[in-house]
C-alpha positions as CSV (number, residue, x, y, z in Angstrom):
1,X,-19.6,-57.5,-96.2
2,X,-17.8,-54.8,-94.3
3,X,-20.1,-54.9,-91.8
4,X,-20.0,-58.4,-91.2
5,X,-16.3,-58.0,-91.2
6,X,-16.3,-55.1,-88.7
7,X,-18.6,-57.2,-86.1
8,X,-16.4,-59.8,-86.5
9,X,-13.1,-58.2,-85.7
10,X,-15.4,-56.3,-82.4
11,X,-16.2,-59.7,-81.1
12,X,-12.8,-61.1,-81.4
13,X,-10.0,-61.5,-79.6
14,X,-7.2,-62.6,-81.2
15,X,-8.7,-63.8,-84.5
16,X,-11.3,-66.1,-82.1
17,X,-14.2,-65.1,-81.2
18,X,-14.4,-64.1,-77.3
19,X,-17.4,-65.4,-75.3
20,X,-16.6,-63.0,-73.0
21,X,-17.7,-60.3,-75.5
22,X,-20.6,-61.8,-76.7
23,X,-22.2,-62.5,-73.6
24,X,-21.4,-59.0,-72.5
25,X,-23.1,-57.9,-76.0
26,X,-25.8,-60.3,-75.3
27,X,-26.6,-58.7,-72.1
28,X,-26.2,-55.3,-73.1
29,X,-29.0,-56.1,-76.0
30,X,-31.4,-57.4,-72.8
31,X,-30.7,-54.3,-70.8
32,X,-31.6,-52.4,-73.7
33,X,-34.7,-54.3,-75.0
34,X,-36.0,-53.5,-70.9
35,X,-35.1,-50.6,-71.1
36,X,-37.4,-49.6,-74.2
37,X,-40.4,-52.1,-73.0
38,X,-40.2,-50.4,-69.9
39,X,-40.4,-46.4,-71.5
40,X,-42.9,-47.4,-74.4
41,X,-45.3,-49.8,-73.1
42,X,-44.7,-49.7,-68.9
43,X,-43.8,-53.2,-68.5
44,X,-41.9,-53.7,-65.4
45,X,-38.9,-55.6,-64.9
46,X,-37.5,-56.5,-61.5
47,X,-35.4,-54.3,-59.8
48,X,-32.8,-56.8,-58.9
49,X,-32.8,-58.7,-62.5
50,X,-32.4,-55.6,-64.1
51,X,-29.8,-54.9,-61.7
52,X,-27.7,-58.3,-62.4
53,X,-28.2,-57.4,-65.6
54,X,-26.7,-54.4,-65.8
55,X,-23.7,-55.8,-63.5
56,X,-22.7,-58.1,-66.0
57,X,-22.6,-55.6,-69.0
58,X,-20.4,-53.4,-66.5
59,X,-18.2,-56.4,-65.6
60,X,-17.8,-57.4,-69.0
61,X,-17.2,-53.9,-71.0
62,X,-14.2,-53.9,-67.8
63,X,-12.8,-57.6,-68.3
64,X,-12.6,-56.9,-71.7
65,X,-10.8,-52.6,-71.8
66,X,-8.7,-54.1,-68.9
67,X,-7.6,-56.8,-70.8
68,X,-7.0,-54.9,-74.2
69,X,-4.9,-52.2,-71.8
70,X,-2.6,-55.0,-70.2
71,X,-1.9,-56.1,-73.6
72,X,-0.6,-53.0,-74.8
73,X,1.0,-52.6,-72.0
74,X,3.2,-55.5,-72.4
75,X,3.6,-54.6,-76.1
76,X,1.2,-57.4,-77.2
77,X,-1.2,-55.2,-79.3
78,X,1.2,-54.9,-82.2
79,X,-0.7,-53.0,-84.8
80,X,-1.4,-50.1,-82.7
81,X,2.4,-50.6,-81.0
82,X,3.6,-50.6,-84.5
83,X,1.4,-47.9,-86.1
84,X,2.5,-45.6,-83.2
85,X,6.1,-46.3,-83.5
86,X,6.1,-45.8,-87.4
87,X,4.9,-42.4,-86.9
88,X,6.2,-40.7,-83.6
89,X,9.5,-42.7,-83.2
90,X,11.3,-41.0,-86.3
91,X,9.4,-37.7,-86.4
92,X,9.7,-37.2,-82.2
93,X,12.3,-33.9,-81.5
94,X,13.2,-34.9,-77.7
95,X,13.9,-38.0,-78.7
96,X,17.9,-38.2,-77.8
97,X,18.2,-42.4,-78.1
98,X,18.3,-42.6,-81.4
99,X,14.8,-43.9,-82.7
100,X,14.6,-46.3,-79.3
101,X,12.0,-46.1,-76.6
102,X,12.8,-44.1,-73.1
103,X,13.1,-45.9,-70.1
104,X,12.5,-43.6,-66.8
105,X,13.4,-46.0,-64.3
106,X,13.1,-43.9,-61.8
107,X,9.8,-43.0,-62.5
108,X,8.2,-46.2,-63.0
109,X,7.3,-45.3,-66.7
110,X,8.9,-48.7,-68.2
């Protein structure tokens, strides 16, 4: 069951699952199968199928970090924003605003 659960939660995106992830885990799974029929029993795939292949596991693994990384950026990935602030905000030494975040305007680190 914790398995299942654990998939789940991988392939997910806000408690529905993302196709975006599945195809990307889909084609990763291809890639991989190729990969192995190509080492163990010489069967050759084309160049520029493999290739495509390989593009879309790339573009998929990015579509899916740069979208978990914009969303903590704008504070949207609350259990790690909340996990984080539980720990650091009260324990942190230089922090001089009283348990709030810092805002270096003029270095662009909002």
């Amino acid at each position: 069951m914790g398995f299942r659960k654990d998939f789940r939660d991988m392939m997910s995106s806000g408690g529905k699952i993302s196709s975006k992830r599945v195809v990307t885990l889909v084609a990763f799974l291809l890639v991989t199968i190729a990969f192995v029929a190509n080492l163990g029993w010489s069967v050759v795939m084309d160049a520029n199928v493999l290739t495509g292949m390989i593009n879309v596991v790339f573009a998929g693994l990015g579509v899916t970090v740069g979208e978990h990384l914009l969303k903590k950026q704008h504070g949207e990935n609350e259990g790690y924003n909340d996990e984080y602030n539980d720990r650091y905000r009260d324990n942190n030494p230089h922090d001089r605003h009283g348990g709030s975040s810092h805002n270096h305007d003029e270095l662009g680190d909002n």
